[in-house]
C-alpha positions as CSV (number, residue, x, y, z in Angstrom):
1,X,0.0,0.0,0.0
2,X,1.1,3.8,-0.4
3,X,3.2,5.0,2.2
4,X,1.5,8.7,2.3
5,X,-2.3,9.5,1.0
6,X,-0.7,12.3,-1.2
7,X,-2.0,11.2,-4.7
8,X,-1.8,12.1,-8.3
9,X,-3.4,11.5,-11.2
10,X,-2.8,11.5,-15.1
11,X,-4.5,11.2,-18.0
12,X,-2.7,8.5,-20.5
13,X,-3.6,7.9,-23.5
14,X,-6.2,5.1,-22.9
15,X,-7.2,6.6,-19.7
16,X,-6.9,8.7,-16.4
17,X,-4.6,6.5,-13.8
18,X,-4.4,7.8,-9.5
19,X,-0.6,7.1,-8.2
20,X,0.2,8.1,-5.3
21,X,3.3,10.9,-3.7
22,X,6.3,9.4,-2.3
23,X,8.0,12.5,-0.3
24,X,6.9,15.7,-0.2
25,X,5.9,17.2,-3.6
26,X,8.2,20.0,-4.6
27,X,11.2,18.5,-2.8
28,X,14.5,16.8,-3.8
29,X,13.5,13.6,-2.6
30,X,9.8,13.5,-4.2
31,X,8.7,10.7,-6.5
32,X,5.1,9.7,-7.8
33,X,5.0,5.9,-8.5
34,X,2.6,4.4,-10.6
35,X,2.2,0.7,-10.0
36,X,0.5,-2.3,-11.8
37,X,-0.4,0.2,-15.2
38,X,-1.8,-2.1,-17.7
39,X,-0.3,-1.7,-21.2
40,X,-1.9,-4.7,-22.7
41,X,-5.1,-6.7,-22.0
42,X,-4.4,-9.6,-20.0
43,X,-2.6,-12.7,-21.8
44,X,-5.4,-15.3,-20.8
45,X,-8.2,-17.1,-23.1
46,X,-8.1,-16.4,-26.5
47,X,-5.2,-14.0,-26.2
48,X,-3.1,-16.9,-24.1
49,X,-1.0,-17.3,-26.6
50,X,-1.4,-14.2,-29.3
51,X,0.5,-11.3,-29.7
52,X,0.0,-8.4,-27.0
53,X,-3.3,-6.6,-27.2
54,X,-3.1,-2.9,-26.4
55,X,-5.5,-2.2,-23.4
56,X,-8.2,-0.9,-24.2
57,X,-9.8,2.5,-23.1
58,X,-11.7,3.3,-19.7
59,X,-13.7,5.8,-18.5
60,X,-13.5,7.1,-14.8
61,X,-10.4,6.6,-13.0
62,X,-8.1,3.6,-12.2
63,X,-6.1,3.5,-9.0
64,X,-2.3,2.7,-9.9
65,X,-1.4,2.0,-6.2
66,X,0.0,-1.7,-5.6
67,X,1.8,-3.5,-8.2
68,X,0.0,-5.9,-10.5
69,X,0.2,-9.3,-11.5
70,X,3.3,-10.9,-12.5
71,X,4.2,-13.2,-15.1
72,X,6.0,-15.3,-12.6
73,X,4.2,-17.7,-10.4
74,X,5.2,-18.7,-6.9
75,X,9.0,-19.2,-5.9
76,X,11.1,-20.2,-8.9
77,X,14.0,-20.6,-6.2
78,X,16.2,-19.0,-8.8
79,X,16.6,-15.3,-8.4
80,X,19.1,-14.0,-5.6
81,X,17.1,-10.2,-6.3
82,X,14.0,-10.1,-4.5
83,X,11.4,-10.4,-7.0
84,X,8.2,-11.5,-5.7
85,X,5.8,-13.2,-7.5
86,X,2.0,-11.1,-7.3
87,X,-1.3,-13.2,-8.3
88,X,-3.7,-12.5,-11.1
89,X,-4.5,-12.4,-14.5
90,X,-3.4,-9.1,-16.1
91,X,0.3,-9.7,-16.0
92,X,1.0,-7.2,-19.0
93,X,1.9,-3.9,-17.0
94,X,4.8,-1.3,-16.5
95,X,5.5,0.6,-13.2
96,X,6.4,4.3,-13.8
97,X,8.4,6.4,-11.1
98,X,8.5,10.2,-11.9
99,X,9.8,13.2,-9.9
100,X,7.3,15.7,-12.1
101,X,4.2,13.8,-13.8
102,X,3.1,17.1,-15.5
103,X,3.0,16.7,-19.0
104,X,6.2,18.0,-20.6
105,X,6.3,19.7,-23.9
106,X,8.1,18.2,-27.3
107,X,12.3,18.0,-26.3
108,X,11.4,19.6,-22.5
109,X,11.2,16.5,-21.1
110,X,13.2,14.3,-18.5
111,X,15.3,11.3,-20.0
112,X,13.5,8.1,-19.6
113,X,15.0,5.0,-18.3
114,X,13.5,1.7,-19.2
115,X,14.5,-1.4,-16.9
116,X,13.4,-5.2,-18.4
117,X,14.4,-7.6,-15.5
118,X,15.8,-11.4,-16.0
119,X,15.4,-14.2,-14.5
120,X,16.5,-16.7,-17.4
121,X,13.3,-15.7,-19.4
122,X,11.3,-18.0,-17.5
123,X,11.6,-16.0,-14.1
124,X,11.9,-12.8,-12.4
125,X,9.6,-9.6,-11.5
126,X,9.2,-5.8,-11.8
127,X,7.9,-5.5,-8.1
128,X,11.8,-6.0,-7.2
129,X,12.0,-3.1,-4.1
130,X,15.6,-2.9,-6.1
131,X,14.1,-1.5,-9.1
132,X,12.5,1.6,-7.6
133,X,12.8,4.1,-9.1
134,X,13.2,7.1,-7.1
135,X,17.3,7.3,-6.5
136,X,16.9,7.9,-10.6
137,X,13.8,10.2,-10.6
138,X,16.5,12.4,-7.6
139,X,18.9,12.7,-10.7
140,X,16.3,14.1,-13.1
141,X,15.7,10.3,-14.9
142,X,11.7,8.8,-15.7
143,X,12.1,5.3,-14.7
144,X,9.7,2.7,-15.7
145,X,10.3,-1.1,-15.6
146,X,8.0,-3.4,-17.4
147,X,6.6,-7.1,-17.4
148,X,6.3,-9.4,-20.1
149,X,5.3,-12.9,-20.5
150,X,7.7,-15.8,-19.1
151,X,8.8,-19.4,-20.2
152,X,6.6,-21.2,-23.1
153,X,3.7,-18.8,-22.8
154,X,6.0,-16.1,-23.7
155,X,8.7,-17.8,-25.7
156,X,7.6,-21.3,-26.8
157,X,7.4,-22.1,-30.2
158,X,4.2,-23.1,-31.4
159,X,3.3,-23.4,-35.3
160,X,0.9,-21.1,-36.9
161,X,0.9,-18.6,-33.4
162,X,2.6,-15.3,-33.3
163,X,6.2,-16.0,-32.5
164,X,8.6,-14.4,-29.6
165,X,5.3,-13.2,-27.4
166,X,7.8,-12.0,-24.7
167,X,9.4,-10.0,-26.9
168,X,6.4,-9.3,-28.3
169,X,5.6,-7.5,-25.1
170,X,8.9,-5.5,-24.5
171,X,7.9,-3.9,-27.9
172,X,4.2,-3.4,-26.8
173,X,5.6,-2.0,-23.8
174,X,8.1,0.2,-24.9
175,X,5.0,1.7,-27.5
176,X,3.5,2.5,-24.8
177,X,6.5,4.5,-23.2
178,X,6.7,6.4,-26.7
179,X,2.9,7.2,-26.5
180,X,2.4,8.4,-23.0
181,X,5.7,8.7,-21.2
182,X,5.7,12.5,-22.0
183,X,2.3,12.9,-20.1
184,X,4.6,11.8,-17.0
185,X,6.6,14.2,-17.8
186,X,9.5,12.4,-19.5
187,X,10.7,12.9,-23.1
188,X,9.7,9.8,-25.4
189,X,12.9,11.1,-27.8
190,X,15.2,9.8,-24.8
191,X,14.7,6.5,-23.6
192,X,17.4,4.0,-23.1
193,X,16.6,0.6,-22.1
194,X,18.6,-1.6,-19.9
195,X,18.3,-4.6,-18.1
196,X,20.2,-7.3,-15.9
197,X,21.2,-10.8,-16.9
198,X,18.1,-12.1,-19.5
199,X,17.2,-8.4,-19.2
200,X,20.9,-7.4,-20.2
201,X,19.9,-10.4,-23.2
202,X,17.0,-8.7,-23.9
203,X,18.5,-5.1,-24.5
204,X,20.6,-6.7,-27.0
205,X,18.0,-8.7,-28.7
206,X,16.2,-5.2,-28.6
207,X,19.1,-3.7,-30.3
208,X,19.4,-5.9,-32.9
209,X,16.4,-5.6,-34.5
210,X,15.1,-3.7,-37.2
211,X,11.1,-3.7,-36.1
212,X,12.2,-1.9,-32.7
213,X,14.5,0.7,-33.1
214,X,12.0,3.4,-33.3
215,X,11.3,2.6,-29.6
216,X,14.5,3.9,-28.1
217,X,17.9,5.8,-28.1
218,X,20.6,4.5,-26.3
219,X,21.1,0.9,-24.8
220,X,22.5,-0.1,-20.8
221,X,23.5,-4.3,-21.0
222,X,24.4,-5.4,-17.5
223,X,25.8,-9.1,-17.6
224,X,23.6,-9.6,-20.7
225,X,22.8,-13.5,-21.6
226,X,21.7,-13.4,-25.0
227,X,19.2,-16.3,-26.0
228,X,19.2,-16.3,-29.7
229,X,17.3,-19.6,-29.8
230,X,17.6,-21.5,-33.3
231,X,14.3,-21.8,-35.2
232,X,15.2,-26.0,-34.9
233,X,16.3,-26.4,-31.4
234,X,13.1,-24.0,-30.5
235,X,10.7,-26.9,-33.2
236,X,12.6,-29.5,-31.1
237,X,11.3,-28.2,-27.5
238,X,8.0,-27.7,-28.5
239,X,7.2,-31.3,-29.8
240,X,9.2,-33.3,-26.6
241,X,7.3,-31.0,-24.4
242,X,3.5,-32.1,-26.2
243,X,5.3,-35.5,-26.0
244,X,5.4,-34.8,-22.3
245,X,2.0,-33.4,-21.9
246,X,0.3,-35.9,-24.1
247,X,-1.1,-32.9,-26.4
248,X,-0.8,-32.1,-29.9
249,X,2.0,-29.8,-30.7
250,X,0.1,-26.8,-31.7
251,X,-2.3,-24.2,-30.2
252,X,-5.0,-25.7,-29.5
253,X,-3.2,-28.8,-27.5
254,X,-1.2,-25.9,-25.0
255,X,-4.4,-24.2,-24.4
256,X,-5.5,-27.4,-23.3
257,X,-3.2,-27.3,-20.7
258,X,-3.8,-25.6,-17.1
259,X,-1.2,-23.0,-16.7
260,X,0.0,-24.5,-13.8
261,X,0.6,-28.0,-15.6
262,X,2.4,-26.2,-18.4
263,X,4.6,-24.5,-15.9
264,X,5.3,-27.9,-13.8
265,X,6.0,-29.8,-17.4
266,X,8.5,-26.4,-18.3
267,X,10.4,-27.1,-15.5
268,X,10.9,-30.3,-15.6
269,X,12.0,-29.9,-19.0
270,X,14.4,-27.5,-18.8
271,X,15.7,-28.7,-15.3
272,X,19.8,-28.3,-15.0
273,X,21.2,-31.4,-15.1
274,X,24.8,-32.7,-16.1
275,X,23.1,-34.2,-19.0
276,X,21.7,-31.0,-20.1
277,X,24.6,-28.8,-18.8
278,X,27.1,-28.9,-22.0
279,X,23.8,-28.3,-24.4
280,X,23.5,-25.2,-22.5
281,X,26.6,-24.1,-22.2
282,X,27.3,-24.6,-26.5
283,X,23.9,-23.9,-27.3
284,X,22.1,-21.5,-24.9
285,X,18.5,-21.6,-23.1
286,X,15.6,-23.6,-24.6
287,X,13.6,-21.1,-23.7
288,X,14.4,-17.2,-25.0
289,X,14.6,-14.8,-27.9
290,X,13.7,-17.1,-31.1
291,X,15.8,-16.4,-34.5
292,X,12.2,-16.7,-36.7
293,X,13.0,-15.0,-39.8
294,X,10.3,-12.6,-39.2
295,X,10.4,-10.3,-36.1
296,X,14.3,-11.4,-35.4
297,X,15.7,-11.9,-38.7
298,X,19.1,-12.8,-37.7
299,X,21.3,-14.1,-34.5
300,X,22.3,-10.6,-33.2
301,X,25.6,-10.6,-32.9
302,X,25.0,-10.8,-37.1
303,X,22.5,-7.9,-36.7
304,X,24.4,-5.4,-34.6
305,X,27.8,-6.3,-37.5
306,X,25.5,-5.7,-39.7
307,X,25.0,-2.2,-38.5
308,X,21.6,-2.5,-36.9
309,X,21.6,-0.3,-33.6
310,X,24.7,1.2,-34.9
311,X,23.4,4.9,-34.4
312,X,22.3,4.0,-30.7
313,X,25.0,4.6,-27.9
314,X,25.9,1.5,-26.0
315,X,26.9,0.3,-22.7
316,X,27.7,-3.0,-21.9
317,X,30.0,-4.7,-18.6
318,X,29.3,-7.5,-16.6
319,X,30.7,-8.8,-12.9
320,X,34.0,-10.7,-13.0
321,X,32.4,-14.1,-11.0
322,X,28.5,-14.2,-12.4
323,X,28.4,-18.0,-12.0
324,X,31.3,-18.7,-9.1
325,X,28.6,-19.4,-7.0
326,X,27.4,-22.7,-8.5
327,X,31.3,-24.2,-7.0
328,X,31.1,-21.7,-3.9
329,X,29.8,-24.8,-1.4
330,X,31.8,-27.1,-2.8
331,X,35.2,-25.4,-2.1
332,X,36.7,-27.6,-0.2
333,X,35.8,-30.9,-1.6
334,X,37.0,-29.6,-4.8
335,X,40.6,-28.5,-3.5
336,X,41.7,-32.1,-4.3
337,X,40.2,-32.1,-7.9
338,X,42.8,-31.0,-10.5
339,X,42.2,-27.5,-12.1
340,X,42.6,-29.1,-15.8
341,X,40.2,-32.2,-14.9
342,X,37.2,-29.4,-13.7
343,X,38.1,-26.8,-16.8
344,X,37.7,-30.2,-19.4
345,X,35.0,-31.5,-18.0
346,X,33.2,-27.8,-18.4
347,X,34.9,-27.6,-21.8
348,X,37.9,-25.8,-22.2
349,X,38.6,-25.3,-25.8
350,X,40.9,-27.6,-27.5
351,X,44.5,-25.8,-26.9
352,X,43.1,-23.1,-24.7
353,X,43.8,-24.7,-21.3
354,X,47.7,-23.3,-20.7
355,X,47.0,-19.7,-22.0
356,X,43.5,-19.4,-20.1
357,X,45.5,-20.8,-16.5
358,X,48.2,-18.3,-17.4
359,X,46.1,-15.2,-18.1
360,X,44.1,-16.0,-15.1
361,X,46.8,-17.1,-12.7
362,X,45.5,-15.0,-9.5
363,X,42.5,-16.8,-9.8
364,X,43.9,-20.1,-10.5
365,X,45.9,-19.3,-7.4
366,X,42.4,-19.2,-5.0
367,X,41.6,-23.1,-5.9
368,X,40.0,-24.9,-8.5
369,X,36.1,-24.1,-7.2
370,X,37.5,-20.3,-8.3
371,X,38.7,-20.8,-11.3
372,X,35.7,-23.3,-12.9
373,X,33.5,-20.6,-11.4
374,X,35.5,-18.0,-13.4
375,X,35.5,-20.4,-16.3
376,X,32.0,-20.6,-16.5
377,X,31.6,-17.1,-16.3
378,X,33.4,-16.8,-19.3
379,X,32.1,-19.1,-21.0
380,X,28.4,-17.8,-20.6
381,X,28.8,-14.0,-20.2
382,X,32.4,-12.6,-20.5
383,X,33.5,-14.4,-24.0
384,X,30.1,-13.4,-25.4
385,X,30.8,-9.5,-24.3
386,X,33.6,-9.7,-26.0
387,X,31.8,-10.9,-29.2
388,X,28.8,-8.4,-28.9
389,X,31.5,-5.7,-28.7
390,X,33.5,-6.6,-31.6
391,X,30.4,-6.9,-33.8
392,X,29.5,-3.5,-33.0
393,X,32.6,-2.4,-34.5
394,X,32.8,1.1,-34.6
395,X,29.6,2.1,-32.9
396,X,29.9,3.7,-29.7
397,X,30.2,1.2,-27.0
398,X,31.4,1.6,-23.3
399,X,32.6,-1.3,-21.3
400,X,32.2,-2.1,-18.0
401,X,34.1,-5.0,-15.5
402,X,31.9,-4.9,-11.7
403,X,35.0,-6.3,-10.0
404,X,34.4,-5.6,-5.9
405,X,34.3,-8.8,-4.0
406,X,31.1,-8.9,-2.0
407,X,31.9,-8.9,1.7
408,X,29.9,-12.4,1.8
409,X,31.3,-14.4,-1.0
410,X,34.2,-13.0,-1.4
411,X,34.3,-12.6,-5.2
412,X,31.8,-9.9,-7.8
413,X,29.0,-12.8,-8.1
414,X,25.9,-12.4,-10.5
415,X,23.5,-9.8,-9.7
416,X,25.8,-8.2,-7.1
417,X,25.8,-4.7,-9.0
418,X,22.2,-4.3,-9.8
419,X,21.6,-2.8,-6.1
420,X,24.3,-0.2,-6.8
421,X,23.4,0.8,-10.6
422,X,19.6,1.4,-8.8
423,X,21.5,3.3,-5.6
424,X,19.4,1.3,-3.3
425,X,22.1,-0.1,-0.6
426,X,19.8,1.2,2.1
427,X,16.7,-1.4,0.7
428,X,16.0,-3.3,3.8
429,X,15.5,-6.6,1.4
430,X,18.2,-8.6,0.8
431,X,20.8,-6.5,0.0
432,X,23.2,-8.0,2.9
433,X,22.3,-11.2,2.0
434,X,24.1,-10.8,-1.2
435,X,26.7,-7.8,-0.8
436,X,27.8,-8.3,2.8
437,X,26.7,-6.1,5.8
438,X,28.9,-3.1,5.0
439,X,28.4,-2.4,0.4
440,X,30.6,1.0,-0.1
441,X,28.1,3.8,-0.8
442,X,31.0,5.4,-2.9
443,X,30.9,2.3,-5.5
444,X,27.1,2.7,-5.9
445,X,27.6,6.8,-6.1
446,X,30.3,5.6,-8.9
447,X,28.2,3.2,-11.0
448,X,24.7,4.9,-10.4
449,X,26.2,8.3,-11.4
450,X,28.2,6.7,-14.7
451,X,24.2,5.0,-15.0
452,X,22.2,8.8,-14.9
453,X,24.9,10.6,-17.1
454,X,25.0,7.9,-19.7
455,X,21.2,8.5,-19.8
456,X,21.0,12.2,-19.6
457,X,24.1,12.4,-21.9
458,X,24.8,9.5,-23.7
459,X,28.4,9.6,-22.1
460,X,28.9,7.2,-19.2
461,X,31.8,9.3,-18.4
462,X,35.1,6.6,-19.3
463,X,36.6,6.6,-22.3
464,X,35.1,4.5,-25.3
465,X,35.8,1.1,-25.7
466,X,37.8,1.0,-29.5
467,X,39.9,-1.7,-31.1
468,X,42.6,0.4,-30.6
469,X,43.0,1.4,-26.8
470,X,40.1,-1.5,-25.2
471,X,39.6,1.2,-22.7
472,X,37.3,-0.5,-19.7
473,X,36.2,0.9,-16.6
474,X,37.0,-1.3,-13.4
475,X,33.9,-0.4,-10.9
476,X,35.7,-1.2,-7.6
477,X,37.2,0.4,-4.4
478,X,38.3,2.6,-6.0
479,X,37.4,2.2,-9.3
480,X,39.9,2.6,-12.1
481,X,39.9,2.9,-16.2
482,X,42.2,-0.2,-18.0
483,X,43.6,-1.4,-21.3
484,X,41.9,-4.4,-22.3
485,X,40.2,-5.1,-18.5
486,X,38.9,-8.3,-20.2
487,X,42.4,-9.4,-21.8
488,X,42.0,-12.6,-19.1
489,X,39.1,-13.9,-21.5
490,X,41.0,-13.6,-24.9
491,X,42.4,-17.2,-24.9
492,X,38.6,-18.4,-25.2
493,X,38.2,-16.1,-28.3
């Protein structure tokens, strides 16, 4: 519920919407949060599994006080940000946190900042307490964050049926940011989108495409796992998961299927296993972005060489230990295993194993649960940074290494820098439960304030990354500018 009875309303395009004041109005510290805003009629019936309807008009007023529903259901046990699942039906909505929801005039309004959470593409939430937006709305920056349809109801393949529904939805919703964010006072000519992990995925999926570049200007990828599905392996998933079911392969067999069976069959079909784990590590998620031909014409790493998005400032990093955590309890068991037996058994490129122990020799040092949790880290993020970058070629692009070692692992683990690009080390969710009890507020100052100038200016403030000088900035205590701050991942190249 709102913390103060102070509301506010505004008139969107489809209808007027009651938020509520959080602060007093007029002050630095004000911001008007509008919650659970429905930008497309919910996903359910006939429109299960169709493309995104835009909502339809109301009359009267609509109170935009608690955050809707959410694609995800229950506990995924996945996530280590606080994203909680919220019941209902209308899952298709966007959250929008303004310091001055006047309407602004053509080029007088604030930059926008659009935030697409992950969660793998089958998990995840806007109603994180991390993704508030007020610390932005401070620094003169509209935030909205948005929802979108998870798993095979928003990615699954299905023949004859509008393709890539969750991406689908980030378009719907970023439409809707172009029609109405100005009547919240932001400026629909300035948006950048970012996002963390499959959100980071999804900025570069967004990027790559020629159907969506009219939706934004500039583009913020935090450890960004790009999906890319092929059209086959996508074929593939549908028909073992009917097989699974016992339903035809098509529409009408999934809409057979109780939402909650569908999910139940989802994850047991995509369940982690060491049978499974090399097909993911070589070929991706099941589940994500797929390369159909029609709305994503091309893998985008192809797209983005082949100058899509080029015009579109770019900033793109990632934490130097996303995955050391899946070898952190193991530690000491795994002292006696050798360093080469773990790295082969992950797959360590044929001829790749003495450079990549050599380039990464202080982590090497730490034991071999460190360095397979390094490995796979670049394996699954870091190599494919490197890739994104390079096909970007000379478009601008800033690069980014979150290197400081939470104060409770030890080492920069996956999602560790999402609480300081939102500025919210004071959230009294979770934050020491993955950072430590004592996160520097000068880092978060650091990577929040690189965060708001990039989206006021298009300038994170570091020097561009080039083929020339690799210029990366080093986020740590204190944080630094490099040559080549990924150089340890170039023997996987």
């Amino acid at each position: 519920m709102p913390e103060t009875t102070s509301f506010v309303e505004v008139d969107t395009v489809a209808g007027r919407v009651r938020g509520f004041w959080r602060g007093e109005p007029g002050t630095a510290e004000a911001s008007a949060a509008f919650l659970g805003l429905p930008f497309a009629e919910a996903p359910v019936g006939e429109l299960r599994f169709a493309a995104p309807v835009p909502k339809a008009p109301w009359e009267g007023v609509i109170d935009t006080l608690e955050f809707g529903a959410s694609a995800q259901r229950g506990d995924p046990g996945v996530t280590l940000i606080p994203e909680p699942s919220v019941p209902g039906e209308s899952t298709l909505n966007v959250n929008v946190f303004t310091p001055s929801p006047t309407p602004s005039n053509e080029g007088d309004g604030l930059p926008v900042l659009v935030w697409i959470h992950g969660g793998g593409f089958f998990a995840g939430s806007p109603a994180s307490p991390w993704y508030d937006g007020r610390r932005f709305n401070r620094d003169g920056v509209v935030t909205v964050t948005i929802s979108y349809r998870l798993g095979f109801d928003g990615f699954g393949w299905i023949e004859n049926t509008p393709s890539n529904r969750g991406v689908r939805d980030w378009m719907l919703a970023l439409e809707w940011v172009q029609a109405n964010i100005s009547r919240f006072g932001g400026d629909p000519a300035r948006v950048t989108i970012a996002g963390q992990s499959a959100g980071g995925g999804a900025v570069q999926t967004l990027l790559g495409m020629e159907a969506a570049q009219h939706l934004f200007s500039a583009a913020y990828s935090i450890s960004g796992a790009t999906a890319d599905v092929a059209l086959p392996r996508a074929q593939q998933f549908t028909r073992e998961l009917a097989e699974q079911l016992g339903v035809a392969p098509n529409r009408a067999g999934f809409a057979s299927i109780s939402e909650a069976r569908l999910l139940d069959a989802q994850q047991r079909a995509t369940a982690m296993t060491p049978a499974t784990f090399t097909t993911v590590i070589e070929e991706g998620l099941a589940l994500g972005p797929v390369v159909d031909g029609e709305l994503i014409l091309r893998p985008t790493n192809d797209s983005l060489a082949a100058g899509v998005g080029a015009d579109k400032p770019m900033v793109i990093g990632s934490t130097d230990d996303e995955f050391s955590m899946v070898f952190a309890e193991a530690e000491k068991k795994m002292r006696w295993v050798p360093k080469w037996v773990l790295l082969r058994k992950l797959g360590m490129p044929r001829g790749a194993m003495k450079p990549y122990l050599a380039a990464n020799a202080d982590v090497a040092a730490k034991g071999t649960a460190r360095i397979g949790g390094r490995f796979l880290t670049d394996l699954m993020f870091r190599r494919a940074l490197l890739q994104t970058v390079a096909a970007r070629g000379a478009a601008p692009i800033w690069v980014y290494r979150f290197a400081w070692p939470s104060g409770r692992f030890g080492f920069a683990e996956h999602c560790l820098d999402v609480p300081f690009f939102f500025d919210c080390l004071d959230s009294p969710v979770a934050i020491e439960a993955l950072a430590g009890p004592h996160p520097p507020q000068s880092l978060a100052d650091d990577v929040h304030g690189g965060a708001v100038a990039f989206i006021q200016t298009g300038d994170p403030g570091w020097p561009g990354y080039t083929d020339a000088s690799r210029q990366t900035r080093v986020f740590d205590t204190p944080s630094s500018v490099v040559t080549d701050g990924y150089r340890s991942v170039r023997p996987l190249i």
